[in-house]
C-alpha positions as CSV (number, residue, x, y, z in Angstrom):
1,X,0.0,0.0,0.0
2,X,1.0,3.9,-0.8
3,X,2.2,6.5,1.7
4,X,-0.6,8.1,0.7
5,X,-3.5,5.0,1.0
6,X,-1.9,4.2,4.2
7,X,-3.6,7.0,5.0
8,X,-6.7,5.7,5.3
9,X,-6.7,2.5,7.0
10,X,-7.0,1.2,10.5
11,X,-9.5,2.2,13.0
12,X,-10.8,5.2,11.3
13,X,-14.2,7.1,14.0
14,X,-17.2,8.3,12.0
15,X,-17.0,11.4,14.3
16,X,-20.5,12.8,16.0
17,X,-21.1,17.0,15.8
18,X,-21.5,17.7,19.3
19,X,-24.0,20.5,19.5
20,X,-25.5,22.3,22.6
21,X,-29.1,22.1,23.3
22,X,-29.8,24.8,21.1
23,X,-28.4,22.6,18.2
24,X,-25.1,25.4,17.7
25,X,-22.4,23.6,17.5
26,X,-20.3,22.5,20.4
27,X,-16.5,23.3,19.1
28,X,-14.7,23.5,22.3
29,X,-16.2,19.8,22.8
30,X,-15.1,18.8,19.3
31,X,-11.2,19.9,20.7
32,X,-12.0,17.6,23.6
33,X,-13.4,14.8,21.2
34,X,-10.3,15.2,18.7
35,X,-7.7,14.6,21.5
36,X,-9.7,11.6,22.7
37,X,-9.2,9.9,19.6
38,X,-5.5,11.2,19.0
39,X,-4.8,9.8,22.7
40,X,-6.7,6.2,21.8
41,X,-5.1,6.0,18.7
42,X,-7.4,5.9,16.5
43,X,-6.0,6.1,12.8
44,X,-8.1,9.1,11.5
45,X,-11.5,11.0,11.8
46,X,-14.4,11.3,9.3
47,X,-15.6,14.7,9.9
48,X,-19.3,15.4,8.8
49,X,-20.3,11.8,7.1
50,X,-23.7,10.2,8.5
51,X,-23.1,9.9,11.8
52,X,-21.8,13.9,11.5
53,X,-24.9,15.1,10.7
54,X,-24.0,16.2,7.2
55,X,-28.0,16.3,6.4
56,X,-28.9,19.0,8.5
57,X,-25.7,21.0,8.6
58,X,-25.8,23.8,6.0
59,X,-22.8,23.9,3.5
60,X,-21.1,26.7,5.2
61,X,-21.2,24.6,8.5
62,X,-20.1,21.5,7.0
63,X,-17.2,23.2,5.3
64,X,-16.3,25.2,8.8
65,X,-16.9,21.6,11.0
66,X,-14.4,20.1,8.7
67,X,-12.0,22.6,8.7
68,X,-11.8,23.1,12.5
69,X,-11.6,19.5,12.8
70,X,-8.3,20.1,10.7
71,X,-7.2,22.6,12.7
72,X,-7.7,21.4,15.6
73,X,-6.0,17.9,14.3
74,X,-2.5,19.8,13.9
75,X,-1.1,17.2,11.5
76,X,-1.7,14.9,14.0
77,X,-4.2,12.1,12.7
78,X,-5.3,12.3,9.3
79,X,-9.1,14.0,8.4
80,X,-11.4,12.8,5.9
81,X,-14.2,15.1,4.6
82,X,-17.5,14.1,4.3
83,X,-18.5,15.2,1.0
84,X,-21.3,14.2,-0.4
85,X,-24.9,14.9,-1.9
86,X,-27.5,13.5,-4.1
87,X,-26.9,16.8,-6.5
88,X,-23.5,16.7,-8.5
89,X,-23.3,20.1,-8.3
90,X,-23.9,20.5,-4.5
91,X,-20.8,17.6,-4.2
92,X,-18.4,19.2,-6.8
93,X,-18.6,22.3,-5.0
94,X,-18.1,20.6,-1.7
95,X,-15.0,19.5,-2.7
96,X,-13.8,22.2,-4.5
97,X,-14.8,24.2,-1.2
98,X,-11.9,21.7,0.5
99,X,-9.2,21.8,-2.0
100,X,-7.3,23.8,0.4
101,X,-8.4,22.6,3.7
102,X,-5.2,20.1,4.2
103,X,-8.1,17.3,4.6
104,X,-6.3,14.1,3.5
105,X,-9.3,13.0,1.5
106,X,-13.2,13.1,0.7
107,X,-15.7,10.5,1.6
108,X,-18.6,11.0,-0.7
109,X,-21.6,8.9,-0.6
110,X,-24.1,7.4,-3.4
111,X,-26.6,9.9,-4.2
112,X,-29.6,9.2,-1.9
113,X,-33.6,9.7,-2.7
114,X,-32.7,10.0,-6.6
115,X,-32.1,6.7,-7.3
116,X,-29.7,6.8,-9.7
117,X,-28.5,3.8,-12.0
118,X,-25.1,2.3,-12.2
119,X,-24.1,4.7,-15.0
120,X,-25.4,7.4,-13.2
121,X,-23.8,6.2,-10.1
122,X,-20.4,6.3,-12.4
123,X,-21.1,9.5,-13.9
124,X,-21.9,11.4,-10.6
125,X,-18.5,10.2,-9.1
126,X,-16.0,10.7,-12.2
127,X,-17.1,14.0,-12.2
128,X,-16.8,14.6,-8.7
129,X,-13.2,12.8,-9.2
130,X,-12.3,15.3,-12.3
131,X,-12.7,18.5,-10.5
132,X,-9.8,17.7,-7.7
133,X,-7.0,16.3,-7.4
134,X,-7.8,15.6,-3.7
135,X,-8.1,11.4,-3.1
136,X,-11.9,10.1,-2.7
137,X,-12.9,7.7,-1.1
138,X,-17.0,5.8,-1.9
139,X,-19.3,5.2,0.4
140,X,-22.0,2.4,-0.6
141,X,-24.6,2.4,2.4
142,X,-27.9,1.3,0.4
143,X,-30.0,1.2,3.7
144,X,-29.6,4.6,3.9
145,X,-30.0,6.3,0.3
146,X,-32.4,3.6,-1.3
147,X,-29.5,2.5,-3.9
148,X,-26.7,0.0,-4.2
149,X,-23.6,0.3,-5.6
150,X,-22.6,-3.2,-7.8
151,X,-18.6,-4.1,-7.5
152,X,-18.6,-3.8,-11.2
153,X,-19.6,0.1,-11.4
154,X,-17.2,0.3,-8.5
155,X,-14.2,-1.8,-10.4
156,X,-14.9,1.0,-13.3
157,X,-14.8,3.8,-10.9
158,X,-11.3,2.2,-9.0
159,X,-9.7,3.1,-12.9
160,X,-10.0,6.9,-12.0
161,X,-6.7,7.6,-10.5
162,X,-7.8,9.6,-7.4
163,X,-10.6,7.2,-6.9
164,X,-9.0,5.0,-3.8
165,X,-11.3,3.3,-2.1
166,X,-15.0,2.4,-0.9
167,X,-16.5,2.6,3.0
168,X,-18.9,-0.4,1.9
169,X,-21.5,-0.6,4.4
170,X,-23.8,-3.0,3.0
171,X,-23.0,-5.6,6.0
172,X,-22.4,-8.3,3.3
173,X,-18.8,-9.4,4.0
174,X,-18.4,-11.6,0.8
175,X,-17.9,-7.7,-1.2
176,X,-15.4,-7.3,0.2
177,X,-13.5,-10.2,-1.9
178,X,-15.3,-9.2,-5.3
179,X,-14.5,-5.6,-5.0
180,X,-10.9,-7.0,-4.1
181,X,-11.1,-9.2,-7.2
182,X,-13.0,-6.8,-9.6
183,X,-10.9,-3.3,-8.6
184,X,-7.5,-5.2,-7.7
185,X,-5.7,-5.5,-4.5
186,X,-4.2,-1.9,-4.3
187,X,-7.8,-0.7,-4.2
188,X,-8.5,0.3,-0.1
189,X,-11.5,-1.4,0.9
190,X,-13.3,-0.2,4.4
191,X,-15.8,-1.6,6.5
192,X,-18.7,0.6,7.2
193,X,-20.8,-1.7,9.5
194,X,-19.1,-2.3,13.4
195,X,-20.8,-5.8,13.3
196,X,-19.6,-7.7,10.6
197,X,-15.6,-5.0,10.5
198,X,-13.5,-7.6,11.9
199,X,-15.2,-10.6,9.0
200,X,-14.6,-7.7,6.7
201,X,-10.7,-7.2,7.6
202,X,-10.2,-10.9,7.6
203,X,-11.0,-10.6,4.0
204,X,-8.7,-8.3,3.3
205,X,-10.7,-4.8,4.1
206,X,-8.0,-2.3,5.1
207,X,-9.7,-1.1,8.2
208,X,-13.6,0.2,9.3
209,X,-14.8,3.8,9.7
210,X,-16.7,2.6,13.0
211,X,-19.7,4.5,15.0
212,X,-18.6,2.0,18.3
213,X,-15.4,3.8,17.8
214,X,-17.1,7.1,19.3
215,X,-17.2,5.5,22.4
216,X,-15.0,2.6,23.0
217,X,-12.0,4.5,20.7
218,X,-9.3,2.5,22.5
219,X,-10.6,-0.7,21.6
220,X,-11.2,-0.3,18.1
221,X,-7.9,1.2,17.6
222,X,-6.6,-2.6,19.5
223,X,-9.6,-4.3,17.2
224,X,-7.9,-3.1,14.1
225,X,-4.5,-3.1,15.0
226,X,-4.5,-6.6,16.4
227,X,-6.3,-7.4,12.6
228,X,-4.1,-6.1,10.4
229,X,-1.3,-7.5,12.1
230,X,-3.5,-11.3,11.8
231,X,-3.6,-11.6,15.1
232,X,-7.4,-12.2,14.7
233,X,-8.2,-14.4,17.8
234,X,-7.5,-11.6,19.8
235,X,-9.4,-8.8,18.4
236,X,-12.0,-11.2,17.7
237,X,-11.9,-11.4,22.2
238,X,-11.9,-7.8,22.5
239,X,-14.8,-7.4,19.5
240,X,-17.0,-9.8,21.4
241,X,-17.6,-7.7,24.0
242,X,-18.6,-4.8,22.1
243,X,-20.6,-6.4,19.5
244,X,-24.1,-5.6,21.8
245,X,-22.6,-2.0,21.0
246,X,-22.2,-2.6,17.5
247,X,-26.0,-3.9,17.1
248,X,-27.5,-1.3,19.3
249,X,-26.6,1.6,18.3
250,X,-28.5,0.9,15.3
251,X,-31.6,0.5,17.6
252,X,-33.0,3.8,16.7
253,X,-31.3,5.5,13.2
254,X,-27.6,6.5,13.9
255,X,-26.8,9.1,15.4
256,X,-29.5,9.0,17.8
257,X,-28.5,6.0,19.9
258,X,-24.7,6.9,19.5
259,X,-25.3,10.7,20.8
260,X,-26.7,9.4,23.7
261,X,-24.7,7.2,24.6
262,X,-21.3,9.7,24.3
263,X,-23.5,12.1,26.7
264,X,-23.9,9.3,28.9
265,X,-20.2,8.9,29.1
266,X,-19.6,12.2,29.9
267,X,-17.9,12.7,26.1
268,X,-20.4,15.5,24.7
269,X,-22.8,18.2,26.9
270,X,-25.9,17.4,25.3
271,X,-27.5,14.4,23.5
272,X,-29.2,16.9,21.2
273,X,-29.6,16.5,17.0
274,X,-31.3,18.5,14.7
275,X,-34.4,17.9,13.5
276,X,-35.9,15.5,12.3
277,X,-33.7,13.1,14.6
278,X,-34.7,13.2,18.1
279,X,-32.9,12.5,21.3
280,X,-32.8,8.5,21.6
281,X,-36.7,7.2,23.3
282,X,-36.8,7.1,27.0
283,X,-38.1,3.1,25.7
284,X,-34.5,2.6,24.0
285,X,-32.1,3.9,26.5
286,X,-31.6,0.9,29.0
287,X,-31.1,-1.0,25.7
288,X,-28.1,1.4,24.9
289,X,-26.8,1.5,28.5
290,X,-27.1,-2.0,28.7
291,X,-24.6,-2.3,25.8
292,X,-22.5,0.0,27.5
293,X,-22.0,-2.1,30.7
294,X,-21.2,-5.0,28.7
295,X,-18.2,-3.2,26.9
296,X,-17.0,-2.1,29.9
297,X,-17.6,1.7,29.9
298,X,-20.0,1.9,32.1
């Protein structure tokens, strides 16, 4: 693997946007959040993907998010952008937006409500790719945006030379080995589901950009290291106890459950999103906290 691609590998966080309770963002708790992960070691920080809030942050906030993140990183763990939309446009001008930002790389997601085919789905992306020379990385999550990206559009995409990789976060761990197969071995392959990221790495997936890693950062970071070094039978001890985690924070739609939980551990102020995502259900929370004793953080 490439300086450059070892960039994006490991135990990569899908970072929250801690807000207040008036739903401004929280930056002096994103400082405190950044050195968490730098002191865990976490490998690098998605700033403004899903689990960011990148739907109901305005451009100008996902841009400034991004670019404090940055700041406040100070070279020391490597950024990735969030990027994406279901307009071209909207996701060219993202990017261009970044150019400058000394983000290591863009995550940009499959147009979502649209419904685009697979040459659309190639279309959208090489011209997304042509407008920077900044590295960009997939992201295939059809639960969320109603559409899924084949291995095949994605092994034509992998040919674009700042195309570098795919977040697949389908849960289906045999993709891993077609994308492999189909886009070549030099192509990075991430999980994007906690549950099945250890299967995934086994199969030669270069890391997983993790929602568990919000809270339990230390042991993700041990998860993934442990992996790619094939020491397998002891991540897979350490992932055992923080696969209720994995499975319910998913028991109300991420962030919500996740939010909670890092306010529970004392990580953010608040537990508040911006509508239309609610604070996680009175119903849900022993569910969550439940999870949360059995990992240990609690």
């Amino acid at each position: 693997m490439s300086t450059q691609n070892s960039l994006f590998s490991g135990s990569i966080v899908a970072l929250i946007t801690p807000m207040n309770s008036h739903g401004c963002i929280d930056f002096d708790t994103l400082e405190k959040l950044v050195e968490y992960h730098i002191d865990a070691g976490t490998d690098a920080i998605v700033s403004v993907g899903t689990t960011g809030e990148s739907a109901t942050l305005s451009i100008e906030e996902n841009v400034k998010v991004i670019e404090k993140t940055v700041e406040l990183a100070k070279g020391r763990i490597p950024v990735i952008a969030g990027t994406g939309a279901n307009a071209t446009s909207e996701a060219i001008m993202m990017t261009k937006l970044l150019r400058d930002s000394g983000v290591a790389g863009c995550l940009s997601v499959v147009p979502y409500y649209n419904k685009p085919t697979q040459e659309g789905m190639y279309q959208h992306f090489k011209a997304i790719a042509e407008c920077t020379d900044l590295p960009q990385i997939l992201y295939n999550v059809p639960g969320r945006t109603g559409s899924d990206m084949k291995p095949e559009t994605v092994a034509r995409l992998a040919k674009i030379k700042n195309i570098i990789g795919i977040k697949e976060a389908t849960g289906d761990v045999s993709r891993i080995t077609e994308i492999k197969k189909l886009a070549g071995d030099d192509f990075i392959v991430l999980s994007g589901d906690d549950a099945t990221g250890l299967e995934a790495m086994k199969l030669g997936a270069e890391g997983v950009i993790s929602v568990t890693n919000n809270l339990a950062a230390k042991d993700m970071a041990e998860i993934c290291h442990l992996a790619r070094a094939g020491e397998f039978s002891k991540a897979e001890a350490i992932n055992a106890r923080l696969m209720a985690l994995h499975h319910d924070l998913f028991v109300e739609s991420n962030p919500i459950p996740v939010k909670w939980a890092a306010y529970r551990l004392g990580l953010i102020k608040s537990p508040f999103l911006r509508l239309p995502l609610t604070v996680l259900s009175e119903s849900a929370q022993p569910k969550v906290e439940a999870a949360l004793k059995t990992a240990g953080l609690l």
